[in-house]
C-alpha positions, -999 to 999 in steps of 0.1 A, spaced: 861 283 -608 877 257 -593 897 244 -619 925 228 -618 922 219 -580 928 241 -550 956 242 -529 950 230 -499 955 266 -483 929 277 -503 908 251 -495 911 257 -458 904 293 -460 872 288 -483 860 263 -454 867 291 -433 851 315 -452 817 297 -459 818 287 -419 826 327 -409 800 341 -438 765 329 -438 750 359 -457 773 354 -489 750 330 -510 771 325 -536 803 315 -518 780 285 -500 764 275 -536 800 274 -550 817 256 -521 787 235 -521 793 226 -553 835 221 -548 822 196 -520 797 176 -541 820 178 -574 858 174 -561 853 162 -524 824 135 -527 811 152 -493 773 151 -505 764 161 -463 787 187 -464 776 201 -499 741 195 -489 744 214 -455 762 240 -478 733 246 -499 709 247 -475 726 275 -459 727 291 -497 689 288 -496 688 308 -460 706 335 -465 707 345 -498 675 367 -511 649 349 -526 645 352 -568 682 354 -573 706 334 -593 719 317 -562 688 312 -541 677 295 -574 713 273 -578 708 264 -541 675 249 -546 683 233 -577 712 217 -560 694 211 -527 670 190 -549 696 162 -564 717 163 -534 692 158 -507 679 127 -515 711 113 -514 723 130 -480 687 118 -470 699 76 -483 735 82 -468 715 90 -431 695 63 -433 722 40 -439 743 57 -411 711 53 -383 705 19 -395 739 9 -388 736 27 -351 700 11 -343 720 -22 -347 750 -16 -329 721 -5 -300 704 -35 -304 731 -56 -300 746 -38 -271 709 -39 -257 712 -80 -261 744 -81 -240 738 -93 -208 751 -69 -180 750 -91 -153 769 -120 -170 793 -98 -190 827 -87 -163 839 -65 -190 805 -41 -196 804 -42 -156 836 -26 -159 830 -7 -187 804 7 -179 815 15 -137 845 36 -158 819 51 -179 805 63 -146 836 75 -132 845 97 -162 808 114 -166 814 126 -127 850 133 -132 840 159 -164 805 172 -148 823 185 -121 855 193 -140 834 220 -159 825 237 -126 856 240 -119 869 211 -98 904 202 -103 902 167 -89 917 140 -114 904 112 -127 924 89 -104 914 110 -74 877 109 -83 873 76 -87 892 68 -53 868 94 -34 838 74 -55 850 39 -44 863 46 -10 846 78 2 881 89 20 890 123 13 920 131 -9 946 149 2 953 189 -8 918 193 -21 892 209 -4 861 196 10 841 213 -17 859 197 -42 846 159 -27 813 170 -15 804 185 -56 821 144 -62 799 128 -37 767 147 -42 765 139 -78 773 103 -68 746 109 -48 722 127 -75 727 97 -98 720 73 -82 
């Protein structure tokens, strides 16, 4: 089926197609299989098939090819997370043994972190403060010129809330 390789058109509207139709069984098994076979994506293949195994009705050829290839590709989606949270638990362990207190850089780091997490929570509901403006209104509580005192109070009441 997917000999000789697709174009690369083709392989963007099969992605498309395997996102946009979850009850087609068959098109997950195959693209499952293009993924395992031609892309080395064993998460992506494995996800593919486990989609297969959802929607397609259970007996048929592909509910059966999905669980057949659910069973080899699993265990090694299964290894490739493992690896992936072991790496994460220690990057978080040694972020954890950093010492804020002694450490200028985190301090700032992590004061910016604080500025953007207000900037966007209040972005979503609509506030059209900038980043610059927010984090002038956080440090120096003096209200910013052409915005409205809505705007700084949703700024300083989640300053407020989180702390």
């Amino acid at each position: 089926m997917w000999a000789g390789g697709p174009t690369h058109p083709t392989l963007t509207t099969a992605t498309n197609a395997c996102s946009k139709s979850v009850f087609i069984g068959s098109l997950q098994v195959s693209y499952g299989e293009f993924l395992e076979t031609h892309e080395r994506d064993l998460i992506a293949a494995d996800h593919q098939f486990a989609r297969a195994i959802a929607f397609s009705e259970p007996g048929s050829e592909e509910h059966l090819r999905a669980i057949a290839n659910r069973r080899r590709t699993s265990l090694a989606a299964d290894e490739l997370d493992v690896t992936k949270l072991r790496i994460i638990d220690d990057k978080k362990m040694a972020f954890q043994a950093m010492s804020l207190s002694s450490n200028s850089a985190m301090k700032r780091a992590k004061k910016e972190a604080y500025f953007q997490h207000i900037f966007h929570s209040v972005g979503i509901e609509g506030n059209t403060m900038t980043l610059s403006q927010t984090r002038s209104v956080l440090e120096t509580k003096v209200a910013v010129a052409g915005k409205s005192v809505m705007e700084h109070n949703e700024v300083l009441g989640l300053d407020l809330a989180l702390r």
